[in-house]
ZAMARGU-4260 file (C-alpha; in steps of 0.2 Angstrom, whole numbers, plus 5000, padded with zeros to 4 digits):
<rodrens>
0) 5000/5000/5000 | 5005/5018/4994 | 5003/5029/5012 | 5010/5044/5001 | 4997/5040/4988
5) 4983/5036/5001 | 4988/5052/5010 | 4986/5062/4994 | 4967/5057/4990 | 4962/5059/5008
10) 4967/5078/5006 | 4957/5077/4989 | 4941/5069/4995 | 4942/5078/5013 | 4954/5095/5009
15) 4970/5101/5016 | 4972/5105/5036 | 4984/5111/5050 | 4978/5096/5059 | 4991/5082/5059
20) 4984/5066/5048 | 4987/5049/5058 | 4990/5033/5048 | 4984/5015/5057 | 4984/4995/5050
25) 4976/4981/5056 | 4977/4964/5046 | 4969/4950/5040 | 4970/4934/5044 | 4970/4917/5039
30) 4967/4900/5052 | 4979/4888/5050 | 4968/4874/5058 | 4954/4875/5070 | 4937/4881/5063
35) 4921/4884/5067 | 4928/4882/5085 | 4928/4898/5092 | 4910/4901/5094 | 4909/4883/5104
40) 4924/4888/5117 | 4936/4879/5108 | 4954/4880/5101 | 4960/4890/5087 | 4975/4895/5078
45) 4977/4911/5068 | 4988/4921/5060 | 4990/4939/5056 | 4993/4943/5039 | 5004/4958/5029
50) 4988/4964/5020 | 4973/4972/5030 | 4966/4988/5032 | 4974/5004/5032 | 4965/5020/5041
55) 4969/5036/5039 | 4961/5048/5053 | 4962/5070/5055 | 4948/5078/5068 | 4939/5091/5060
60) 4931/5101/5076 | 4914/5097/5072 | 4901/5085/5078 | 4900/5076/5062 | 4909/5058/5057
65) 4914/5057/5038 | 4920/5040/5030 | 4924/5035/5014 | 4936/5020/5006 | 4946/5018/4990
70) 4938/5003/4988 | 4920/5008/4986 | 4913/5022/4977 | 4898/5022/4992 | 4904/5035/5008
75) 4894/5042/5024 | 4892/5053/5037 | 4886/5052/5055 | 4880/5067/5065 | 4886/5063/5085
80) 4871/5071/5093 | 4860/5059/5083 | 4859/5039/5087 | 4869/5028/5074 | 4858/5017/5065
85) 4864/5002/5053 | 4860/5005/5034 | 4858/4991/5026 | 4872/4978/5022 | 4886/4995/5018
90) 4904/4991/5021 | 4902/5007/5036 | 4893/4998/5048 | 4907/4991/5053 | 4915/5007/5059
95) 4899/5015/5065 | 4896/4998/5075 | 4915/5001/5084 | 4911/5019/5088 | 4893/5014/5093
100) 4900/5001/5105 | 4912/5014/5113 | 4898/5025/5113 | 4891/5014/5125 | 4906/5010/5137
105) 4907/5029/5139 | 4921/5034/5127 | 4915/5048/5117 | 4925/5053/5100 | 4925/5069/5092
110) 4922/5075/5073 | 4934/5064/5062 | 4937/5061/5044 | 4940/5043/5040 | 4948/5036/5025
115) 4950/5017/5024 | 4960/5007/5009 | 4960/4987/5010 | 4970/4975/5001 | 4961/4961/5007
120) 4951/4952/4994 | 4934/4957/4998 | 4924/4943/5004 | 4939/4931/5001 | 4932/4925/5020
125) 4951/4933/5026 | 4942/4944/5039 | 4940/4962/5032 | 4927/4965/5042 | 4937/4962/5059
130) 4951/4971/5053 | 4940/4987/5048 | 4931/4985/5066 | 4951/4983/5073 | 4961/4999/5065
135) 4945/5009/5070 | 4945/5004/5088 | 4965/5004/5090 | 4963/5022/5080 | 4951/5028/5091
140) 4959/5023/5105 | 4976/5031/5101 | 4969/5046/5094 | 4958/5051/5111 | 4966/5043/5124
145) 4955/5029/5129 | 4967/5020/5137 | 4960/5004/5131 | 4972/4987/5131 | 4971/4976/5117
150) 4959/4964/5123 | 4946/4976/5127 | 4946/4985/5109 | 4945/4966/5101 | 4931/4964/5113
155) 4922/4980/5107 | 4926/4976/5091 | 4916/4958/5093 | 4904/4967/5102 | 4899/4978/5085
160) 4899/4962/5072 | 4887/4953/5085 | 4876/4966/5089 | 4876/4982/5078 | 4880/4972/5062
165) 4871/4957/5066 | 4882/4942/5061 | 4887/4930/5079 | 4904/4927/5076 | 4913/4921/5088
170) 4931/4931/5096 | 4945/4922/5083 | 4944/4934/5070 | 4946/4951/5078 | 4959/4942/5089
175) 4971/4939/5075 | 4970/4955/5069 | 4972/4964/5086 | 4986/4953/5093 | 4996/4946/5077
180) 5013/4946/5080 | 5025/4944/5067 | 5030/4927/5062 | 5020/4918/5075 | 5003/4912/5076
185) 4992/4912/5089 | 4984/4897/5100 | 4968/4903/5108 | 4956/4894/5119 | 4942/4905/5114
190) 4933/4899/5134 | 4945/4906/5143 | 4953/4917/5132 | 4973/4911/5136 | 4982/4912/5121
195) 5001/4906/5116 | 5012/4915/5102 | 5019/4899/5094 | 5033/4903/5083 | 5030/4898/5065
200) 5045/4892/5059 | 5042/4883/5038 | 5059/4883/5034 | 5060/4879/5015 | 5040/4879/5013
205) 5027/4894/5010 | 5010/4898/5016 | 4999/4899/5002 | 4980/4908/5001 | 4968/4901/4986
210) 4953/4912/4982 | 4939/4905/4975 | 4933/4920/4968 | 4916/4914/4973 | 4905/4925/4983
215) 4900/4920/5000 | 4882/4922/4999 | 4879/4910/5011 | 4890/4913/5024 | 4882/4922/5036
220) 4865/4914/5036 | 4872/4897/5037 | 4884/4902/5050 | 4869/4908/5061 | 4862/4891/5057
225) 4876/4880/5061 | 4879/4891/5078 | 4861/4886/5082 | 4862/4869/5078 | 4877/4867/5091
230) 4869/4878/5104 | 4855/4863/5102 | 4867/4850/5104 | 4875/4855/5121 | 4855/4857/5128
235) 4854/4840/5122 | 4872/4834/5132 | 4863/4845/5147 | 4854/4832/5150 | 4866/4820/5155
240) 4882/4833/5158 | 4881/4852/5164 | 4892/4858/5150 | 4892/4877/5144 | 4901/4874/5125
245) 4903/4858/5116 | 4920/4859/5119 | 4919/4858/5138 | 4919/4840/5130 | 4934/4829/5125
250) 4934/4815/5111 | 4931/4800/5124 | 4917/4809/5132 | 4908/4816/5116 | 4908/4796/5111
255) 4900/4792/5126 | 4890/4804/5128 | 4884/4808/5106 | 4869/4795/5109 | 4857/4809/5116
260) 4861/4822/5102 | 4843/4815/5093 | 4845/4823/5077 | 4857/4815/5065 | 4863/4832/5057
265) 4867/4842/5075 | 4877/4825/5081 | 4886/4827/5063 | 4890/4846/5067 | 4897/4841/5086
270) 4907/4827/5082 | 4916/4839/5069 | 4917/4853/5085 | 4924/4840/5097 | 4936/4833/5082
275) 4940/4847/5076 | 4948/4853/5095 | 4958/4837/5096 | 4966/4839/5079 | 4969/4856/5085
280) 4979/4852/5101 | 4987/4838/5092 | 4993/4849/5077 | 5001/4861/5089 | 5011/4848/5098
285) 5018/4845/5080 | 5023/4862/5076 | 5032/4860/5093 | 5041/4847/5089 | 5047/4854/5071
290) 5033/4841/5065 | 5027/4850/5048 | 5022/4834/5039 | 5011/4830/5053 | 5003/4847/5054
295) 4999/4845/5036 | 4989/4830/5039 | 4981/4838/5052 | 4975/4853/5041 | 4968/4839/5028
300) 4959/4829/5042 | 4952/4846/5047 | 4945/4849/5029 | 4937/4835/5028 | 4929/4836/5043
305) 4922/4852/5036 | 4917/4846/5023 | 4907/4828/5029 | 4901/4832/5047 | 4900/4851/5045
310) 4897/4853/5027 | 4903/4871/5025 | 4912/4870/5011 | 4904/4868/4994 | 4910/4865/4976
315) 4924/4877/4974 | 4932/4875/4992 | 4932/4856/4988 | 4940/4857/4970 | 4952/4868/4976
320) 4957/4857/4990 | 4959/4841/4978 | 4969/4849/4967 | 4982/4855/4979 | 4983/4837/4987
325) 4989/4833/4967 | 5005/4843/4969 | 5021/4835/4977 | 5026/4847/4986 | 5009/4851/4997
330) 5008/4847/5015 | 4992/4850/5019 | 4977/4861/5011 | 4961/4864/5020 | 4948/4878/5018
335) 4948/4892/5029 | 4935/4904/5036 | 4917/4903/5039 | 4915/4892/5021 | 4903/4894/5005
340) 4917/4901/4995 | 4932/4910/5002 | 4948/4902/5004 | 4960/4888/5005 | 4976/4889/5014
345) 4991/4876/5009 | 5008/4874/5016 | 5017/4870/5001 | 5036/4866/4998 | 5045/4881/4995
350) 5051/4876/4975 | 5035/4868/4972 | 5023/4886/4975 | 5025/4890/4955 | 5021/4874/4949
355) 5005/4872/4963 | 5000/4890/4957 | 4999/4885/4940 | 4993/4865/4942 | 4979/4870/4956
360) 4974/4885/4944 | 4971/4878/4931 | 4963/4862/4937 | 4952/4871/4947 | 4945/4881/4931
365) 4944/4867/4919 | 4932/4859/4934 | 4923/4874/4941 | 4925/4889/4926 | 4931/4903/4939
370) 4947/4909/4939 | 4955/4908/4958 | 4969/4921/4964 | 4983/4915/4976 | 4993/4923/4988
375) 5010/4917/4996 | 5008/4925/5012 | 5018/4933/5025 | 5015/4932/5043 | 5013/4951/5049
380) 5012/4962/5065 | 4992/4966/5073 | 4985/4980/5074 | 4997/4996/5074 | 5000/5016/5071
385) 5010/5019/5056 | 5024/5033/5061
</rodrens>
């Protein structure tokens, strides 16, 4: 990203100032293993990425909240002294619902001019909502003197995708983006919220992001739907256990204790939960332990299991997946995010990345007719003030 050229159409769109124009990131990130977890008190592990959202903020001494992005022609404006109300599905709820939730915790901002600039595929299932909630809150915060620590601005942040936006997600994905540290990903147990820094050492291989170029117009529906369906599975454990999350169960107990989930499709969705967790543990240990082949077999167990118990995946996830387990060289390949488009993420040998590029492409338009982008990724810093 350009700051000089970002810099240049903010003073176009908004006009030049005496005030001092501040400059903030947050990422994106991509989960390595570990999904549809968080939302169940289970384990995750994510990793900040190099691209994100970038922010740039001036006050303007007024009681009025102006926000445009360079990557839709659609801006706003929100007058302080009125309530802030959600339009529609617009990219700016995001932001209004981060100052509406520190509205209500008593931090009151001033007139601003916001300028946000992603390079985050949108809807690439990469979180660039959690990162456009994330530089708002950390922006805020810097700019006024909150005094907010990390965990309470991804909190807030969480707080406006729940409730102002309207989609449950669970803590992971404004997490990454807060916390990420530079080559490390992060172990979360999203119940008690303890988290690891895990160095991620791929010595001779390369993370690589697959985008199916297929819109996820299913996500957030079938999210909500999936959340439900393992909120209904714990009421049935209840009966026999006191448990808050599925994941208050291990492997042996679920086994034991999956007879009195009734329906067939919410045992299906459990089992991948409580499976899910085990291959989460299991695939840190292997890191640990410099274990990258077992890792990989670990991110491919997790992909199925998405795609058979959970069945978030779809056509394009899937083909994408099969044909990065054709290349030697791939370690592991399993869909990442909520599903129904979105991406894949592979571990793949570091002088096999231009022949999986071109293989995996091209088998995945001759199967599906799209045309899918890829990204080698770089394991980046949370969110932060650009000096």
């Amino acid at each position: 990203m350009n700051i000089v050229e970002l810099k240049e159409t903010f003073i176009g769109l908004y006009g030049d100032d005496t005030q001092a124009i501040y400059k903030f990131f947050s990422p994106g990130r991509v989960n390595l293993i570990g999904e549809h977890t968080d939302y169940n008190g289970g384990y995750v592990f994510p990793c900040a990425l190099s691209f994100g959202t970038y922010l740039l903020v001036r006050k303007n001494n007024s009681r009025r909240i102006r926000l445009a992005t360079t990557n839709f022609d659609h801006r706003a404006e929100v007058n302080l002294d009125s309530p802030f109300e959600k339009e529609g599905k617009s990219w700016f709820n995001y932001p209004v619902g981060v100052l509406n939730e520190l509205r209500n915790v008593a931090k009151e901002i001033e007139g601003v001019d916001l300028l946000y600039s992603g390079d985050i595929p949108n809807g690439a299932g990469l979180s660039s909502s959690a990162s456009i909630e994330m530089v708002t809150a950390f922006a805020m915060n810097q700019i006024f003197g909150f005094g907010l620590d990390r965990w309470e601005m991804v909190k807030i942040s969480q707080k406006a995708e729940n409730v102002f936006v309207g989609v449950n997600c669970g803590i992971m994905d404004q997490f990454a983006s807060g916390m990420g540290a530079k080559d490390h990903a992060l172990f979360l147990n999203c119940d008690t919220l303890e988290f690891k820094k895990v160095p991620l050492v791929l010595e001779g291989m390369k993370i690589v992001i697959a985008n199916t170029n297929k819109r996820r117009g299913l996500a957030d529906s079938k999210y909500n739907e999936r959340r439900a369906q393992c909120e209904s599975a714990v009421e049935a454990i209840r009966t026999k256990k006191q448990i808050r999350y599925l994941s208050d169960l291990n492997l042996e107990e679920f086994n034991t204790l999956s007879h009195l989930i009734t329906d067939e499709i919410e045992r299906k969705r459990a089992k991948h939960v409580i499976t899910e967790n085990s291959r989460t543990l299991t695939a840190i240990e292997a890191l640990n332990e410099g274990d990258i082949k077992t890792f990989g077999i670990l991110m491919n167990q997790s992909h199925d299991s998405l795609k058979e118990d959970y069945e978030v995946t779809g056509k394009e996830l899937d083909t994408l997946v099969d044909e990065a387990r054709k290349i030697e060289g791939t370690l592991g390949s399993r869909m990442t995010g909520a599903g129904f488009g979105g991406c894949t993420v592979s571990i793949v040998k570091e002088h096999a990345v231009e022949s999986f590029i071109a293989g995996v492409g091209k088998g995945y338009t001759d199967r599906t007719g799209l045309k899918a982008d890829f990204y080698v990724a770089e394991i980046g810093d949370g969110s932060k003030e650009i000096i």
